[in-house]
MIDOSE-1310 file (N, C-alpha, C; in nm, 2 decimals, decimal comma, always signed):
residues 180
xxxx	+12,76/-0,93/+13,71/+12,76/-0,94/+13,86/+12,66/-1,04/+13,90; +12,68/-1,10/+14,03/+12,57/-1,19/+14,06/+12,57/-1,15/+14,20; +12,43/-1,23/+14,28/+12,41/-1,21/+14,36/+12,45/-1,36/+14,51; +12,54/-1,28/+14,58/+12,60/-1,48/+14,59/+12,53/-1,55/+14,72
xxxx	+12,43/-1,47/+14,82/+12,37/-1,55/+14,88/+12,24/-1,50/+14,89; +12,14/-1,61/+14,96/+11,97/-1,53/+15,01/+11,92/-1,59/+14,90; +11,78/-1,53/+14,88/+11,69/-1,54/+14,82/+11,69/-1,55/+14,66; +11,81/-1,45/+14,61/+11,82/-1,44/+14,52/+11,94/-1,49/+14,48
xxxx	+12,05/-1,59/+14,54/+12,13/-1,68/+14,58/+12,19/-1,69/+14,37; +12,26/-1,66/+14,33/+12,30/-1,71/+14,18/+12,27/-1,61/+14,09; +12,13/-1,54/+14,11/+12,10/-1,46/+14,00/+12,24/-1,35/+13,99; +12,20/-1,37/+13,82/+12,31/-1,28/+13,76/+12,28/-1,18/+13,73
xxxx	+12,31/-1,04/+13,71/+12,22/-0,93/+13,71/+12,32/-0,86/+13,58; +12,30/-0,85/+13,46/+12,39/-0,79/+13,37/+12,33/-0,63/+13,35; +12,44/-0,56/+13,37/+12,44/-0,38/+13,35/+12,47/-0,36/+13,23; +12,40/-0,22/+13,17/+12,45/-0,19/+13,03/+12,63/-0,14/+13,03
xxxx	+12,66/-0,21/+12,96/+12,82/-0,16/+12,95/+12,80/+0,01/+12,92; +12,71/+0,09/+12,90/+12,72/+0,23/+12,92/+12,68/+0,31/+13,04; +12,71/+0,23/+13,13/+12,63/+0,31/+13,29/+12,78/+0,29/+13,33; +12,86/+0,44/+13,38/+12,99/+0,49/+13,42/+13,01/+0,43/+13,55
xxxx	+13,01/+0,29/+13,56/+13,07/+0,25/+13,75/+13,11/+0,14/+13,70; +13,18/+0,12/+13,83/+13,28/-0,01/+13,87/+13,23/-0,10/+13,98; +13,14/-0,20/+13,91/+13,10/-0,29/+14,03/+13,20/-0,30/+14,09; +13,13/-0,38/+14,24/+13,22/-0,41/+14,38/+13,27/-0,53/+14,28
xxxx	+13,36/-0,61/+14,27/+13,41/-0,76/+14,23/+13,30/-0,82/+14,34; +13,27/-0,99/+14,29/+13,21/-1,10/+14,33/+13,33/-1,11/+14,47; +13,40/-1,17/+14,46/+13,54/-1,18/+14,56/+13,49/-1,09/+14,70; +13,53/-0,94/+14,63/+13,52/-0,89/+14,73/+13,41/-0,86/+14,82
xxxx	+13,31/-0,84/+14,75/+13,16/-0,83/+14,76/+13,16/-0,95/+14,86; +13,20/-1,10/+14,83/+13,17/-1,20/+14,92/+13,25/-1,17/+15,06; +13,38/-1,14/+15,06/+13,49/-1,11/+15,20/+13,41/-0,99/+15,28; +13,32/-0,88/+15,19/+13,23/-0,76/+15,30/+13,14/-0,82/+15,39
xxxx	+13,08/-0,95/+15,27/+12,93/-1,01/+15,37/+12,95/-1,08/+15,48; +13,08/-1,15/+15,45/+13,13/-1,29/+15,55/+13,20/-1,16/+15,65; +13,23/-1,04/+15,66/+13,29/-0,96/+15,78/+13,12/-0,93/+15,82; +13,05/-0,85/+15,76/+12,96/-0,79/+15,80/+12,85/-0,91/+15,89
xxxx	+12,88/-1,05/+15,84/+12,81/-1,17/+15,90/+12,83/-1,15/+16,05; +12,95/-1,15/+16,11/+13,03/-1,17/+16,25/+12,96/-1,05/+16,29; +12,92/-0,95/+16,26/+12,90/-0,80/+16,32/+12,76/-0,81/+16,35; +12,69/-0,81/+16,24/+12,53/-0,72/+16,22/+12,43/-0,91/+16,18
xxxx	+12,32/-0,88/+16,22/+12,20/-0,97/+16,18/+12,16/-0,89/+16,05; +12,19/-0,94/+15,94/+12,15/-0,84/+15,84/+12,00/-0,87/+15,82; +11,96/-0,97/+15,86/+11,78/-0,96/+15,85/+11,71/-0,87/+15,92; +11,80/-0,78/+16,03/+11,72/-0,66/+16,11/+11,79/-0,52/+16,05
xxxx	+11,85/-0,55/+15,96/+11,91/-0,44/+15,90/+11,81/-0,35/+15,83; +11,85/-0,24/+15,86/+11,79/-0,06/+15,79/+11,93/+0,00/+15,73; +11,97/-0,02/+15,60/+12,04/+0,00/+15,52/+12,06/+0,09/+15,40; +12,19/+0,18/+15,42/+12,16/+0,29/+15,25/+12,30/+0,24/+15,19
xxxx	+12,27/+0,26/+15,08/+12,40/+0,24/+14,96/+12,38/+0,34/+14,88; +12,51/+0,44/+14,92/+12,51/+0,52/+14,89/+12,64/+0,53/+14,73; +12,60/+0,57/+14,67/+12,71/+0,60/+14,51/+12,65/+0,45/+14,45; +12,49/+0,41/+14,44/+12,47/+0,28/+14,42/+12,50/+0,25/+14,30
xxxx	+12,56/+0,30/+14,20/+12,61/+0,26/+14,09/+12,47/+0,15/+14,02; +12,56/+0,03/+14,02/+12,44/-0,08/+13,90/+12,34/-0,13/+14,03; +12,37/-0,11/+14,15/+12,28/-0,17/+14,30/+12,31/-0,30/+14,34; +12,44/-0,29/+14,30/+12,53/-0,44/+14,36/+12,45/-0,49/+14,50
xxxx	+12,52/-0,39/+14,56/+12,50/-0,41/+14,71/+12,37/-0,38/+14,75; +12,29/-0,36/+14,71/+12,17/-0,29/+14,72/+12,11/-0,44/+14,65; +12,12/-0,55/+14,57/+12,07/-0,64/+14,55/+12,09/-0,72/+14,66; +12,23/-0,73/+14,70/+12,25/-0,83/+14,79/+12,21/-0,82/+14,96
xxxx	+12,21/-0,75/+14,98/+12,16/-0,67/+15,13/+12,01/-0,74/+15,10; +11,92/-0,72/+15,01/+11,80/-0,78/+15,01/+11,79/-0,90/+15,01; +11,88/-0,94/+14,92/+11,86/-1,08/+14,88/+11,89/-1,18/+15,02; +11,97/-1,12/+15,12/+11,99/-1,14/+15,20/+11,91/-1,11/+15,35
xxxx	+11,81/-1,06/+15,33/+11,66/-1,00/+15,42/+11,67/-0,90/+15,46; +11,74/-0,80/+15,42/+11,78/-0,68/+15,50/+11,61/-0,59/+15,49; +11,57/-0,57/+15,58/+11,45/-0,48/+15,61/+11,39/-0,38/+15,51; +11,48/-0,31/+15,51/+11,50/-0,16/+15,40/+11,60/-0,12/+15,38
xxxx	+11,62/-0,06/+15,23/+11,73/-0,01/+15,17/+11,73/+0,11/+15,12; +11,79/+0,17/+15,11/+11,79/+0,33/+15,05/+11,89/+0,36/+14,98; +11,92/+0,35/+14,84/+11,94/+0,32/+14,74/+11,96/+0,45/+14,69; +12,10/+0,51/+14,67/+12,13/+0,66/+14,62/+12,21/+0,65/+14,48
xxxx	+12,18/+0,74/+14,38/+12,32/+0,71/+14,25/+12,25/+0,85/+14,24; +12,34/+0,91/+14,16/+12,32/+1,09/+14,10/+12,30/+1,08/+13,92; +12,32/+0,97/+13,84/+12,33/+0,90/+13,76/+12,18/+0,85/+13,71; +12,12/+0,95/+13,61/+11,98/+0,85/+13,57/+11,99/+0,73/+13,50
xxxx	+12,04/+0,72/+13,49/+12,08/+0,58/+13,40/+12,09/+0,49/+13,51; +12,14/+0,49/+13,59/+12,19/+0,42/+13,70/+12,08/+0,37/+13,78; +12,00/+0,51/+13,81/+11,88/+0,50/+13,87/+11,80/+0,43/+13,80; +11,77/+0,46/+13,72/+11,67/+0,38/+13,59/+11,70/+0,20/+13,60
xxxx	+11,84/+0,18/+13,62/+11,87/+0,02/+13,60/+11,80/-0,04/+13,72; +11,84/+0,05/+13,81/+11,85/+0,00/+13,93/+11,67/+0,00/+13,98; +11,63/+0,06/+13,94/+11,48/+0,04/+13,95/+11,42/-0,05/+13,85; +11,48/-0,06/+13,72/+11,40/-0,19/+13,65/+11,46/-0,34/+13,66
xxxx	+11,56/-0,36/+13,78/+11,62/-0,46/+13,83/+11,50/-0,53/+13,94; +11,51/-0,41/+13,99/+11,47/-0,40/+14,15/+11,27/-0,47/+14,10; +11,27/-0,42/+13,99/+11,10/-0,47/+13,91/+11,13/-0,64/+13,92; +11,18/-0,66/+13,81/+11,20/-0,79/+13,80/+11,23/-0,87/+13,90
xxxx	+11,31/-0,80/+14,02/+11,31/-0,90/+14,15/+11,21/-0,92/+14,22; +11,09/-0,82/+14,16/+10,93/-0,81/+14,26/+10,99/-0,76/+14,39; +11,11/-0,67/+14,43/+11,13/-0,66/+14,54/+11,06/-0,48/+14,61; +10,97/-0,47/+14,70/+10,97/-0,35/+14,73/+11,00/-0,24/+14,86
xxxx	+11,06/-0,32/+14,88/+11,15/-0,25/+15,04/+11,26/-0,16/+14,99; +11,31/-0,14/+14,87/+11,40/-0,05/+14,86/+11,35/+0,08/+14,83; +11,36/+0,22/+14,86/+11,34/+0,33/+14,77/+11,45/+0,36/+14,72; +11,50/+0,43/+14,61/+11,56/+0,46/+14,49/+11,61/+0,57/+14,48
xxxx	+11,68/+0,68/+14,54/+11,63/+0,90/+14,51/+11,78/+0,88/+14,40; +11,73/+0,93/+14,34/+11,83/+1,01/+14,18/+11,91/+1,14/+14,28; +11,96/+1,16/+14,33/+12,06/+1,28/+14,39/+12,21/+1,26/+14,44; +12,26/+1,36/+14,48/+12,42/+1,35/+14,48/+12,37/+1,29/+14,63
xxxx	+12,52/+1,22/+14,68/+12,51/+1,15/+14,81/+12,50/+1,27/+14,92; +12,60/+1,38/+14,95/+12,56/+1,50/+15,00/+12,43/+1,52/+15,02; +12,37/+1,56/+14,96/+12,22/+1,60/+14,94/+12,13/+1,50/+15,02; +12,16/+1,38/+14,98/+12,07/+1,26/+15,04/+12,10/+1,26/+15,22
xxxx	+12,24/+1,24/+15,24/+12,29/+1,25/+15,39/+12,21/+1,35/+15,42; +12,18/+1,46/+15,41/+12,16/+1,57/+15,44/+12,01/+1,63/+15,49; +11,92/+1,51/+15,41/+11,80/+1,52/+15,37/+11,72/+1,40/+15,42; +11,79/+1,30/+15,39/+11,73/+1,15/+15,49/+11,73/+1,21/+15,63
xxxx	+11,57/+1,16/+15,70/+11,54/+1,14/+15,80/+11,57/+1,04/+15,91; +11,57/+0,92/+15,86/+11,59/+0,82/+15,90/+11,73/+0,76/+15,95; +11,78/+0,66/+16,06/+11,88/+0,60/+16,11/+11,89/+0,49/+16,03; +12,01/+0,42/+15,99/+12,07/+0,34/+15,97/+12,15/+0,25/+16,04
xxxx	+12,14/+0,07/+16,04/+12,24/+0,01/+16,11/+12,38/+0,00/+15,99; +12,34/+0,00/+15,88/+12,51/+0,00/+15,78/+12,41/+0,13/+15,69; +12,56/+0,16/+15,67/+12,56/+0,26/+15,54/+12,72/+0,22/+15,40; +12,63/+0,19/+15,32/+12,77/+0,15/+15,26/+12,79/+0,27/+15,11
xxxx	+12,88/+0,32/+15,08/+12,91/+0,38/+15,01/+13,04/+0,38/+14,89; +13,05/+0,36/+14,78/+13,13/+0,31/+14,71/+13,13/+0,46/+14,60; +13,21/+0,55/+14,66/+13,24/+0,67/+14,55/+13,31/+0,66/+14,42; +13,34/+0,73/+14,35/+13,41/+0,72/+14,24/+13,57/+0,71/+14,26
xxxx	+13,61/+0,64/+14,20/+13,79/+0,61/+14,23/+13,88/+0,76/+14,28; +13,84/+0,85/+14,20/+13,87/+0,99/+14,14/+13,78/+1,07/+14,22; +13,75/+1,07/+14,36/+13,59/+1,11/+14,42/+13,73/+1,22/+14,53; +13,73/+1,34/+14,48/+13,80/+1,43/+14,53/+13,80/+1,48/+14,70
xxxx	+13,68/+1,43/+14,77/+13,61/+1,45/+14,88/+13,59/+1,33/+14,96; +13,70/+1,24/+14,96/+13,67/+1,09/+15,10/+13,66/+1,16/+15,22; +13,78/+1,22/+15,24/+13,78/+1,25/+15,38/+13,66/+1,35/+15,47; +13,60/+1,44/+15,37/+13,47/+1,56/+15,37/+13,40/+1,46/+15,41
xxxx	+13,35/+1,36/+15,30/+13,21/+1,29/+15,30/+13,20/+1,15/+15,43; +13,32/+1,13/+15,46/+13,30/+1,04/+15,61/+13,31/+1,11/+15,67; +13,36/+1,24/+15,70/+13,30/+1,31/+15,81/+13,18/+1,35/+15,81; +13,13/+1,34/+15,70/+12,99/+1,44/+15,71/+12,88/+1,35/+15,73
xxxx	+12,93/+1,22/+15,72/+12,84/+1,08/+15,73/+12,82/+1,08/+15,87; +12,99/+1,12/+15,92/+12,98/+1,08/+16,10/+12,93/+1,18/+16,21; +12,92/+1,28/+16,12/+12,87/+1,38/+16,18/+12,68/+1,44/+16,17; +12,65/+1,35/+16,10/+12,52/+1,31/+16,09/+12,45/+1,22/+16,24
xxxx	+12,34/+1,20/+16,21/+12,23/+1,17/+16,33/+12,25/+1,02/+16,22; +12,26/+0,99/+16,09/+12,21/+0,83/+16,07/+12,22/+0,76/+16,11; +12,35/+0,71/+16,18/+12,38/+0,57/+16,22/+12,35/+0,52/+16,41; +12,30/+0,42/+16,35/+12,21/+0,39/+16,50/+12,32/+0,36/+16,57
xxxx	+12,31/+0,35/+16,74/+12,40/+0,29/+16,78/+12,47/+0,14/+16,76; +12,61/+0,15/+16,74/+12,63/-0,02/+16,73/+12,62/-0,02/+16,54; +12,56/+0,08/+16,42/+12,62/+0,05/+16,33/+12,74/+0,13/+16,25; +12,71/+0,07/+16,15/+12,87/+0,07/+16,08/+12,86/+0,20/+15,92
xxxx	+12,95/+0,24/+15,93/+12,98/+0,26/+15,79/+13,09/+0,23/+15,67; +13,02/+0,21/+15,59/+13,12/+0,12/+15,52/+13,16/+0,20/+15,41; +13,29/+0,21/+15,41/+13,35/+0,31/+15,22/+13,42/+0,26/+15,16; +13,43/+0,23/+15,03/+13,49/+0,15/+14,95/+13,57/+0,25/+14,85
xxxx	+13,74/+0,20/+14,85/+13,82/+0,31/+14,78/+13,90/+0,24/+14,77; +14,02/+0,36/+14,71/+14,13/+0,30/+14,64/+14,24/+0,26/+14,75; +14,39/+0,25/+14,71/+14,46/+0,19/+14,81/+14,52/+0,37/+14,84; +14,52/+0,43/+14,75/+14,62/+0,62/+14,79/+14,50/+0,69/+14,93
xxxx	+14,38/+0,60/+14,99/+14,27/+0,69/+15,06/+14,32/+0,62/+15,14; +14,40/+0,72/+15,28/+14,39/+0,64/+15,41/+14,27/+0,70/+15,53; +14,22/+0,64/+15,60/+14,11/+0,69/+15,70/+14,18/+0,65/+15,84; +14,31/+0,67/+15,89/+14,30/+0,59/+16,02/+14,35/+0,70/+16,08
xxxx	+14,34/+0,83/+16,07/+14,33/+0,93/+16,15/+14,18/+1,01/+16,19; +14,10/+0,91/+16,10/+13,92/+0,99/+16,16/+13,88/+0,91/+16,23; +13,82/+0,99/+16,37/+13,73/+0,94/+16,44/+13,64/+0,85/+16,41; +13,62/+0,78/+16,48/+13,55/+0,64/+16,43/+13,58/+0,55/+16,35
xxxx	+13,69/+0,57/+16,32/+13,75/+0,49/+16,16/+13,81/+0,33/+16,27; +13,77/+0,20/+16,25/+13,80/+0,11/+16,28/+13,89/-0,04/+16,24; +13,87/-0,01/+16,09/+13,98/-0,10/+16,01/+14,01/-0,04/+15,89; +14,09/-0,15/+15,81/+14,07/-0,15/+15,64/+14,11/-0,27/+15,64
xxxx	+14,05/-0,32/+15,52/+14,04/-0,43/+15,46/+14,09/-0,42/+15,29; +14,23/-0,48/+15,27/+14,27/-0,51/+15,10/+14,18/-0,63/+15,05; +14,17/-0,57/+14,93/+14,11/-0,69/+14,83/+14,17/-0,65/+14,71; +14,28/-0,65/+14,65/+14,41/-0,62/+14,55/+14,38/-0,49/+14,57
xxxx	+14,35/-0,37/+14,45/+14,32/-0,26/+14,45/+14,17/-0,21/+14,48; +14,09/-0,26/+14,59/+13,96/-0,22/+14,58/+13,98/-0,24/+14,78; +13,99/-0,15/+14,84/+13,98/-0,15/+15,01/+13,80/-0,12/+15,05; +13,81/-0,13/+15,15/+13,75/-0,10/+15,26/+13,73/-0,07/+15,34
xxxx	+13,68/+0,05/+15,42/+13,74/+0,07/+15,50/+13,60/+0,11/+15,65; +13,59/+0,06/+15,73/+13,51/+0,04/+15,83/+13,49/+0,13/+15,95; +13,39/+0,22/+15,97/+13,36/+0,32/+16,07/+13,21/+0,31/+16,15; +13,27/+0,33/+16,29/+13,14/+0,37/+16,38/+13,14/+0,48/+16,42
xxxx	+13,01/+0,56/+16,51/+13,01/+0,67/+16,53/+13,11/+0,68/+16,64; +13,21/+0,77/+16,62/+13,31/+0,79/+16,81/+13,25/+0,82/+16,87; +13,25/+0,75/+17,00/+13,24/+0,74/+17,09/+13,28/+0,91/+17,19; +13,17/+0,98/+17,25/+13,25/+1,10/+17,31/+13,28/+1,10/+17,43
């Protein structure tokens, strides 16, 4: 994986081929930033990436000036990479928690202007866990949440659900808090 704009503009970031995730693709990763460009000033962003897998996105949100990151995987290995990545970038605005995403929603204090979340293909619970995102106090007004799934996950009967986006078999799909 690399990192394709900001600070850290080119760096390549190689994961152990034994850590169980599926980077975001370069491609698509670039079509989220260039949408998320038009929306959000990501240099004022307060941001969690949630299922962070290798810290794809959690690289680039930085690399790109995002303020703070909050960086979730349930996965020590994952956690482990992603904190001796995060070394080598000398970067320290991100914190790191080793727990299931539930638990973190649940337990963060804090608002967010994006929350991006990229579950497991096979992640039995889309529809539970954007509700339970939206039904949370995180998201500040005016931001977004972002969930990344397969093409069989539709969201356009939940509240606050606002698009999807194809990128072959890897969607996206875009939510604000509804409006009451």
């Amino acid at each position: 994986m690399r990192i394709i704009s900001g600070n850290f503009k080119g760096k390549v970031i190689m994961a152990p081929l034994s850590l169980p995730v599926r980077p975001t693709t370069d491609i698509a990763k670039e079509a989220l930033f260039n949408w998320l460009t038009f929306r959000i000033d990501i240099t004022e962003v307060e941001a969690m990436d949630l299922f962070a897998g290798t810290g794809n996105i959690t690289y680039e949100l930085i690399s790109r000036g995002a303020k703070n990151v909050v960086s979730v995987d349930m996965n020590p290995k994952c956690v482990r990479f992603i904190n001796e990545t995060l070394q080598k970038l000398q970067v320290r605005n991100v914190q790191v928690f080793n727990t299931d995403a539930f638990v973190a929603i649940k337990r963060v204090k804090k608002k967010f202007d994006l929350i991006f979340a990229d579950p497991p293909y096979d992640f039995p619970d889309y529809h539970k866990f954007v509700r339970t995102l939206l039904e949370t106090d995180l998201l500040n007004p005016h931001g977004w949440i972002i969930i990344e799934h397969p093409q069989t996950v539709n969201f356009t009967l939940i509240p606050g659900f606002s698009e999807q986006r194809n990128y072959g078999k890897l969607n996206f799909s875009f939510f604000q808090t509804p409006q009451s």
